[in-house]
N, C-alpha and C positions, 0 to 999 in steps of 0.2 A: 575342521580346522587343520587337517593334514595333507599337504599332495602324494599324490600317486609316485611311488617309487619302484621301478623294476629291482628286482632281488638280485644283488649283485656279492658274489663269493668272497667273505674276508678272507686274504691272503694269509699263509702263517707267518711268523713274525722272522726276520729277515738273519739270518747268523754271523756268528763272527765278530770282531772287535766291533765293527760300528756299532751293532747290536747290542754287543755288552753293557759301553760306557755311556747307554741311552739309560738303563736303568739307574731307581732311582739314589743308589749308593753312591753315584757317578756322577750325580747332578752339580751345575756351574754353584750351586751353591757351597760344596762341600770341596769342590775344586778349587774355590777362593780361598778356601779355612786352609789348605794345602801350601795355596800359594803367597799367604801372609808367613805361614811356619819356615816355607824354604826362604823368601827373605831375610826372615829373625835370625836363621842358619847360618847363611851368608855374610850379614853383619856380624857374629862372631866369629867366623873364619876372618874378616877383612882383620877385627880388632886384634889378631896374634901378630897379624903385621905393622899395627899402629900403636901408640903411648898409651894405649888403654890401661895398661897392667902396673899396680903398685905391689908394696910388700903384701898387701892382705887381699889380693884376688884384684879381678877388674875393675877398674876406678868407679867410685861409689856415685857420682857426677854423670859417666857415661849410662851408669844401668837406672840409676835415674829418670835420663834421657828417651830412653830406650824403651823405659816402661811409658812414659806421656804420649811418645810418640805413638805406639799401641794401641793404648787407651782413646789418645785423641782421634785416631781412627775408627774406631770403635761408636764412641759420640757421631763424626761429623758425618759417618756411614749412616745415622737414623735420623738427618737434619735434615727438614723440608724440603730447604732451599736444596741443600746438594742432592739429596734424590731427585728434586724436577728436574734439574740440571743432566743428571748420568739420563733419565729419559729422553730429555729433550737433544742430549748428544750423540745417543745412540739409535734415535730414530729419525735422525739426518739423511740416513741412507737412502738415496731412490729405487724404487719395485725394480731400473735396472738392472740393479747389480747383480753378481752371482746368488740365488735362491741356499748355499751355503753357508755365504755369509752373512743374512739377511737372518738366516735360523739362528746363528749364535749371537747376535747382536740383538737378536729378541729376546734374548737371556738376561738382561741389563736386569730384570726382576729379584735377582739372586743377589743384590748387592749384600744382603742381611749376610753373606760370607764371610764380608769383611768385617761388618760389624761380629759377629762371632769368633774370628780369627782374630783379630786387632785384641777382644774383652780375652779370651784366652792366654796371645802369646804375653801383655804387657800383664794378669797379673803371675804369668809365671816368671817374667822378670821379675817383680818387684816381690817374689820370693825368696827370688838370689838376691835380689836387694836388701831385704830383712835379716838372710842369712850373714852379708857379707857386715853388712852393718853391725849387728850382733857380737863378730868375729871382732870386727875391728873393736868395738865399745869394750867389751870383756879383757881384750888384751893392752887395754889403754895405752892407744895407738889414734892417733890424732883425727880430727875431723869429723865427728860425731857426739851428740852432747845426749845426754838421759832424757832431757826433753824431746828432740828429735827420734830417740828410740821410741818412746811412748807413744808417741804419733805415729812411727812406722807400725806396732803391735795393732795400733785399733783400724790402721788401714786395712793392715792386713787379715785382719780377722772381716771387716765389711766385705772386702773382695773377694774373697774365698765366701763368704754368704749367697754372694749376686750369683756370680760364677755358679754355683751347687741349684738356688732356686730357677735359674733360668734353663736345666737339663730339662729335657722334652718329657719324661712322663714325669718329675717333680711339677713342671711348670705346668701341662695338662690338667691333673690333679688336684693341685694348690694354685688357681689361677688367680686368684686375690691375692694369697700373700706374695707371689712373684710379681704382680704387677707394683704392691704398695715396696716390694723391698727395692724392686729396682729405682723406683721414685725415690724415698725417701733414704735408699742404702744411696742410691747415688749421690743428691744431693749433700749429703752430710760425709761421703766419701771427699767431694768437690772439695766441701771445706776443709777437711783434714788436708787436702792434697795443700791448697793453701799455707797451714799452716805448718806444714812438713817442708814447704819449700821456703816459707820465709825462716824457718830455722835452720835448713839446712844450709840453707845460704849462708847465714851469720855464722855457721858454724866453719864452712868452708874459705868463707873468704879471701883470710888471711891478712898481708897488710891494706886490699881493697878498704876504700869506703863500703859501708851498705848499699846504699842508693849505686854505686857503678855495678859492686857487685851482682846485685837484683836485675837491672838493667841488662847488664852483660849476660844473665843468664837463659840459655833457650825453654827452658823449664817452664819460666814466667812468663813468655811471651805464648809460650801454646797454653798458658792456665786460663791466661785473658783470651785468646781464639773462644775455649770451649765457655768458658762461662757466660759467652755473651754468646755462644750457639743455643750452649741451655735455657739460656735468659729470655731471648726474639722469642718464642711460640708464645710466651704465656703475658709477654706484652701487648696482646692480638686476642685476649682472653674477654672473654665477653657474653651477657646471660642475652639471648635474643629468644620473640618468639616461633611459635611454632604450631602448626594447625597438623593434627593428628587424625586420618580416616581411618575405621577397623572395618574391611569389607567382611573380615570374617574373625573368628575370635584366635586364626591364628598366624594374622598379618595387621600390620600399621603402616601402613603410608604416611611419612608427616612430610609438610610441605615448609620450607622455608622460604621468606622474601627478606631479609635485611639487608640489602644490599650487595651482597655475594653469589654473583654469576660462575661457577665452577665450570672446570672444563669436562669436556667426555672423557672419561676413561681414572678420573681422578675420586676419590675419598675425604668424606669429611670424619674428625672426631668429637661425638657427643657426652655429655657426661647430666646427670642428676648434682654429682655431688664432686664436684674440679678437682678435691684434692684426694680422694680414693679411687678412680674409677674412670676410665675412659673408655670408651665403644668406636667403632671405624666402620662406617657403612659407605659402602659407593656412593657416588652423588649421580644424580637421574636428571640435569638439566634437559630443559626442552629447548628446541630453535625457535631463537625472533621472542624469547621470553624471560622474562628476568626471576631469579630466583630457582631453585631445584626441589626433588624430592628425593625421599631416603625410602626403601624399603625394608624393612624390619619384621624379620620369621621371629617364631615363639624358639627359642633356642637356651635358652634358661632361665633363672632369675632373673634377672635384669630386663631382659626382653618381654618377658611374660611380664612383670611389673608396667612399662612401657606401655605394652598394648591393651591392659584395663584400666590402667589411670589414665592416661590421654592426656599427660602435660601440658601445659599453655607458653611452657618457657624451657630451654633450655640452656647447657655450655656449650659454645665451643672455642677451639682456638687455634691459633695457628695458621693456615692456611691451605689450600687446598692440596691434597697427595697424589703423585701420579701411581697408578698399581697398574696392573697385570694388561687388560686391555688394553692400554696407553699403546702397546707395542702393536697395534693391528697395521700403520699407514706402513708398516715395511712390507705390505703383502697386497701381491693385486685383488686377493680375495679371499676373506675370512669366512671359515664356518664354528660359527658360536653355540657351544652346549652346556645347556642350563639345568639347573635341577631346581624345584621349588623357587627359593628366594632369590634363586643365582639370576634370575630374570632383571633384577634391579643394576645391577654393574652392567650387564648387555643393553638395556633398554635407550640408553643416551645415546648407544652407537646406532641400533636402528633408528632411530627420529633422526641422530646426524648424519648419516647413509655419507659418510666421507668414502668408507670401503665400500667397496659391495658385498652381501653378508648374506649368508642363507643359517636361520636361526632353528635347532633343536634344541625344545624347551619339554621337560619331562616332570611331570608333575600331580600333584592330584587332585582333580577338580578343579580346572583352574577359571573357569567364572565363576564360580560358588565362592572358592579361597581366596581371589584374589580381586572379583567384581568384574562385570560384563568391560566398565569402561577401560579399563586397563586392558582387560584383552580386546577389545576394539583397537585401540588405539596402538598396541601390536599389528594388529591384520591390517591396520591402514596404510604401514609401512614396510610389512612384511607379509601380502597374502600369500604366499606360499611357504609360510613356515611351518614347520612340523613339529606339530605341539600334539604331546603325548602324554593321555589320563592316565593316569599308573594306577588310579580306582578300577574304573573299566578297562585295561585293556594289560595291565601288570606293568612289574618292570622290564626297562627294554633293555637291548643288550645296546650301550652308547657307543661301543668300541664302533662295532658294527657299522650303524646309522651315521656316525660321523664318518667312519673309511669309505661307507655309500656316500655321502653327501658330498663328500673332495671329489670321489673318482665325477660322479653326474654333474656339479657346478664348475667343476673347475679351480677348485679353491688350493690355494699354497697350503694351507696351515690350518691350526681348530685353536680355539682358544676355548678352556673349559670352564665355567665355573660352578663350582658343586662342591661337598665332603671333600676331606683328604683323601676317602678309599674310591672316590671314582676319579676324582681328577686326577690319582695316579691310573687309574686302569686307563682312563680316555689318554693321557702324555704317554704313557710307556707304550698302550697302545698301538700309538700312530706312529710315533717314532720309531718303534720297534721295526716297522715297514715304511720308513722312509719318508715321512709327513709331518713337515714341524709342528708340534705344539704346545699349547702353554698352561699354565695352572698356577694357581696359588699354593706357596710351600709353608703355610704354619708355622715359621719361626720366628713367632712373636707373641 
């Protein structure tokens, strides 16, 4: 199942700035979280030159503002529809362009920046919100009423909740109670924001009616944007069946048809139970066929639950997500490196053979683990893929085999998918020596 490869010398890894800002502290993701803070910056330098400023610090109306804007960032950065969109915008580009810009533009993956940068900077406005608030209430100084303060206290004890569960090893760790706090911290944030805006309005309005007031205000109109961003997935919510194969006790294939043709390179989200618990597995459509499959590794509870029950039904909603692969049409040629289950997000793109793809797939046992027809059905469009038993033959060095695989194909780029600890080795890798590539970054 492997072809013959001449042994060809990894390069060491290349020095110097370029090299630096390839590692992963450096990444377009963390770049974004940068580039949201030096806007928030900027906007307070602009407001020393604008009407921002009253007797009790800057206008409570502006940081208001300031925080939704944030926040609505934040939401509209994890909304279906706008992620298909930033992929679908950014992978406009034609294989002519510069092989430069074609690397950063394959970065579009990173948008979870903004969402992180956006949930950051607004609520550390809406801390100077609280403060200024407070300041103002205490020195009974107009525009602020004890109800509106009350509302500000229990936002801001939620946000600060979300904010704290969603830190990488909290959220690692406690992966249930971050997912139900951001669900259910959110939603019930939502409402507070509501009901902090319609008080704070009445409070501000002054000789306004309500209703102009309300109207006039920017607050409300981005309340309505997100509420009806949050709203759209779960109106698309729907219990459908599902035929479930265990070629081995530590894989599930389930197969769905209800009418939902996914594209290549896209995720669907499953769930047992809609209002605790979602899952995100790639979707595995075939060509000329209606309907997809999910492939599903034993990876915890929930998985392991999954592949000895063998459900008949399950949730999902929303619509289909562009991830990581989406970004291969910016390259004349992909090499794809898989580990175990990572086979399932690559496997649509060989049956689709849109790029041309030479596939390293590293795994253990894999017609035993995964059944003869699946790996047929690989070889029938990939015969020269290099698919490597890690039973028999150990593990291999990926850096390696992918920096062989570009130099002998010819290929722009590698797209990895596997663990956090190899798809950083396989990205920093290549990059390190001048070959773009891609991975999955965990921050979710």
């Amino acid at each position: 199942m492997t072809s013959q490869h001449m042994p060809i010398e990894l390069p060491a890894p290349r020095q110097g700035l370029r090299s630096t800002i390839k590692q992963p502290r450096y990444m377009h993701y963390n770049r974004l979280i940068t580039l949201i803070f030096l806007i928030n910056a900027a906007a307070l330098g602009y407001g020393f030159t604008q009407s921002w400023w009253t007797g009790g610090g800057v206008a409570l109306q502006v940081l208001a503002d300031l925080t939704l804007f944030n926040l609505g960032l934040a939401i509209l950065a994890r909304q279906q529809y706008v992620i298909n969109f930033l992929f679908w915008l950014f992978t406009r580009a034609p294989t002519s362009w510069p092989l430069a810009i074609r690397w950063t533009l394959g970065k579009v993956y990173h948008y979870g920046g903004l969402h992180k940068g956006g949930a950051l900077a607004g609520t550390l406005w809406f801390i100077i919100f609280a403060g200024s608030a407070s300041y103002q209430f205490h020195q009974n100084l107009p525009g602020i009423s004890a109800q509106s303060l009350g509302l500000i206290y229990g936002l801001l004890v939620l946000l600060v909740l979300i904010v704290v569960m969603a830190q990488k090893n909290i959220r690692a760790r406690y992966h249930d109670a971050f997912e139900r706090t951001h669900r259910f911290g959110g939603w019930l944030s939502l409402a507070l924001f509501w009901g902090l805006t319609l008080s704070f309005i009445d409070d501000q309005r002054g000789a306004q009616s309500f209703s102009d007031a309300l109207t006039g205000a920017t607050s409300f109109w981005i309340l309505c944007l997100l509420t009806a961003s949050i709203i759209l997935p779960w109106l698309r919510l729907r219990r459908v069946p599902v035929q479930v194969e265990t070629p081995s006790n530590h894989v599930a294939v389930a197969t769905f048809d209800h009418g939902v043709t996914p594209f290549a390179g896209s995720s669907t989200a499953i769930s047992l139970n809609p209002l605790m618990e979602w899952h995100h597995f790639a979707n595995a459509p075939s060509p000329d066929k209606d309907g997809f499959r999910l492939v599903i590794s034993r990876a915890g509870d929930w998985t392991g639950n999954f592949i000895e029950q063998k459900p008949s039904h399950v949730w999902v909603k929303g619509i289909p997500q562009a991830g990581v692969a989406y970004i291969e049409v910016l390259f004349k040629k992909v090499v794809y490196v898989a580990t175990g289950s990572g086979i399932g997000p690559v496997l649509p793109h060989l049956l689709a053979q849109e790029v041309p793809i030479h596939l390293i797939w590293s795994t253990r046992e894999p017609r035993k683990t995964y059944g003869d027809a699946l790996v047929d059905e690989i070889l029938s469009v990939q015969p020269d893929a290099h698919i490597w038993d890690t039973d028999a033959n150990g593990k291999p060095d990926l850096v390696k085999l992918a920096y062989q695989a570009c130099q002998e194909h010819g290929a722009e780029a590698v797209i990895c998918i596997s663990n956090e600890k190899l798809t950083w080795q396989v990205v920093y890798g290549m990059e390190s020596r001048g070959i773009p590539a891609y991975g999955a970054i965990w921050d979710s």
